[in-house]
MITOR-698851 format. One record per residue: y, z, x of N, C-alpha, C in turn. Coordinates in steps of 0.001 Angstrom, whole numbers, padded with zeros to 6 digits, always signed. Each point is the difference from the previous one (the first is absolute). Last residue first. Layout:
! MITOR-698851
YZXYZXYZX;...
! end
This chain:
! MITOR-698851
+017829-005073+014222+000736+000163+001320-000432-000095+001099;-001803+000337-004719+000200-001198+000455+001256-000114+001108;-002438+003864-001485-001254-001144+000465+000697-001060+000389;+002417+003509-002565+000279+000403+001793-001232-001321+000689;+000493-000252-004946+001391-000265+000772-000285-000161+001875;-003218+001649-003275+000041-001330+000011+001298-000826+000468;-000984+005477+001629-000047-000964-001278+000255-001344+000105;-002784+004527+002258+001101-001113-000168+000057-001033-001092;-002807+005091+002118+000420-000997-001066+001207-000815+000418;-004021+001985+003046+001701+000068+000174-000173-000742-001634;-004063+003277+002751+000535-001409-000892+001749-000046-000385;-004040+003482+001398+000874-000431+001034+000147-001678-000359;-002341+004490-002384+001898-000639-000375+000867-000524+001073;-005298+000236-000488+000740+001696+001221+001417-000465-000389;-002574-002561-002398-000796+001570-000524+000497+000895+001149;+000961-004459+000447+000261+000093-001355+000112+001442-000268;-002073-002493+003543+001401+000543+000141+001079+001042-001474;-005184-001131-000001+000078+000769+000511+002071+000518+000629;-001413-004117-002176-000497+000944-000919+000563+001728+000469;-000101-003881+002679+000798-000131-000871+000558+000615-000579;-003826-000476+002806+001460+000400+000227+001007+000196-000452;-003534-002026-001735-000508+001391-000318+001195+000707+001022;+000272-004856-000895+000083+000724-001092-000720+001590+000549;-000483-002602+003250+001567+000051-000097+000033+000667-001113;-004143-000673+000566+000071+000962+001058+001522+000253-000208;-002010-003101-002482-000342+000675-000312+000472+001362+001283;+000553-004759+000823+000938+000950-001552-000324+001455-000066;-002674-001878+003367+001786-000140+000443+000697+000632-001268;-004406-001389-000603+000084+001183+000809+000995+000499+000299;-001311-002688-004322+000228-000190+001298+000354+001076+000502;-001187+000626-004153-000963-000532-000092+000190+000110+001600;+002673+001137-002615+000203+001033+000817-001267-000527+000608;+002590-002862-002237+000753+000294+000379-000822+001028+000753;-002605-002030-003347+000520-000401+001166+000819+000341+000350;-000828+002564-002894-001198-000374+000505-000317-001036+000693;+004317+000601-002829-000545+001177+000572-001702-000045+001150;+001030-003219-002800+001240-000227+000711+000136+001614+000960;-003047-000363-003645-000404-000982+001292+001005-000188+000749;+000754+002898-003837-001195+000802+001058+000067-001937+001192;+002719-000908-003176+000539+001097+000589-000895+000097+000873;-001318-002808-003168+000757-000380+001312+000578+000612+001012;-002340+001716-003883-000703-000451+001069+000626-000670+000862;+002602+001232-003414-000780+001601+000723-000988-000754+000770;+002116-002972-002404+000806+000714+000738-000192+000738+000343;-002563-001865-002454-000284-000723+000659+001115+000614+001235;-002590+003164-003194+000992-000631-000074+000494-001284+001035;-005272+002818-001271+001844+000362+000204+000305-001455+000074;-005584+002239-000941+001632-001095-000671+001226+000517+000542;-005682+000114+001817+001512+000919-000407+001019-000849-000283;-005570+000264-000413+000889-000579+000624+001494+000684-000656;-006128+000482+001055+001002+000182-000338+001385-000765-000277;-004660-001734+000390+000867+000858+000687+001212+000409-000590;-005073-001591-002882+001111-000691+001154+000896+001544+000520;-002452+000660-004396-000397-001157+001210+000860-000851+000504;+001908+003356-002479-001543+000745-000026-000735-001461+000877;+005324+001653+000416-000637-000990-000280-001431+000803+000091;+005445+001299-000047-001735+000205+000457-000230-000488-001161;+004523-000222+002394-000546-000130-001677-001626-000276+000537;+005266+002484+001361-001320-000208+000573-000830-000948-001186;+005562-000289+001211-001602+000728-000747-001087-000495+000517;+005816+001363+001416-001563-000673+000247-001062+000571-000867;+006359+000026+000064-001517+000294-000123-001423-000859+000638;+005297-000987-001485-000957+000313+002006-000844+001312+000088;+002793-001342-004133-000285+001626+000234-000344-000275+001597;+000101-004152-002375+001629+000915-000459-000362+001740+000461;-003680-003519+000316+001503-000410+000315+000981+000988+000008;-003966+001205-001173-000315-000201+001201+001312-000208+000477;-000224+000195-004551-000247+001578+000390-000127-000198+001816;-000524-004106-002612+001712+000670-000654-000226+000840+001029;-004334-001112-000098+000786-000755+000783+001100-000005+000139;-002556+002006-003404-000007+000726+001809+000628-000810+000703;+000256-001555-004796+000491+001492+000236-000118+000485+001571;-001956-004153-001279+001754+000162-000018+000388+000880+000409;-004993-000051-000715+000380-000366+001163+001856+000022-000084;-003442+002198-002864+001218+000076-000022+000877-000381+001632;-004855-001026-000732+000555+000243-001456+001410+000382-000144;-002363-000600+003453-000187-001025-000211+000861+000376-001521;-001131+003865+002704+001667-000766+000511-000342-001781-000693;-003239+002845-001241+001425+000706-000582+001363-001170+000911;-005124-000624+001051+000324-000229-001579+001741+000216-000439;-001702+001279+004366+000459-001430+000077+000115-000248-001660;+001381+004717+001877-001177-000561-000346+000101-001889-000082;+003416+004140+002385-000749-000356-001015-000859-001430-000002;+003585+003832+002579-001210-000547+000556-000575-000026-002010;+004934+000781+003425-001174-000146-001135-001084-000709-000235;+002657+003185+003926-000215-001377-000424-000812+000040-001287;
! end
């Protein structure tokens, strides 16, 4: 992650924000008073939260790791958008 200064990202704010969008990158931009804070993409945060509820609940989160796990012993059938609608 990149990590720069609050002077620098004020100064070529366009430029990191281009670089966030179009790469789904994250910057760091340290601050000398106050907290830190991290710039991404509104689509990269919607992501992580849509992600973070989904595993947030117990039920998802347990189905998604079944899931996961069918996945990883190749006990999954492919079908196609044909065979679904029979």
């Amino acid at each position: 992650m990149k990590s720069v200064t609050f002077s620098d990202f004020r100064s070529q704010l366009k430029s990191y924000l281009d670089q966030v969008t179009d790469d789904h990158s994250q910057i760091l931009v340290k601050r000398t008073r106050g907290e830190d804070v991290i710039i991404m993409s509104r689509d990269d945060y919607e992501t992580i939260m849509e992600t973070f509820h989904l595993i947030s609940n117990t039920n998802n989160a347990l189905h998604l790791a079944r899931s996961l796990e069918q996945i990883k012993e190749s006990l999954i059938k492919k079908v196609s958008l044909n065979d679904l609608k029979d």
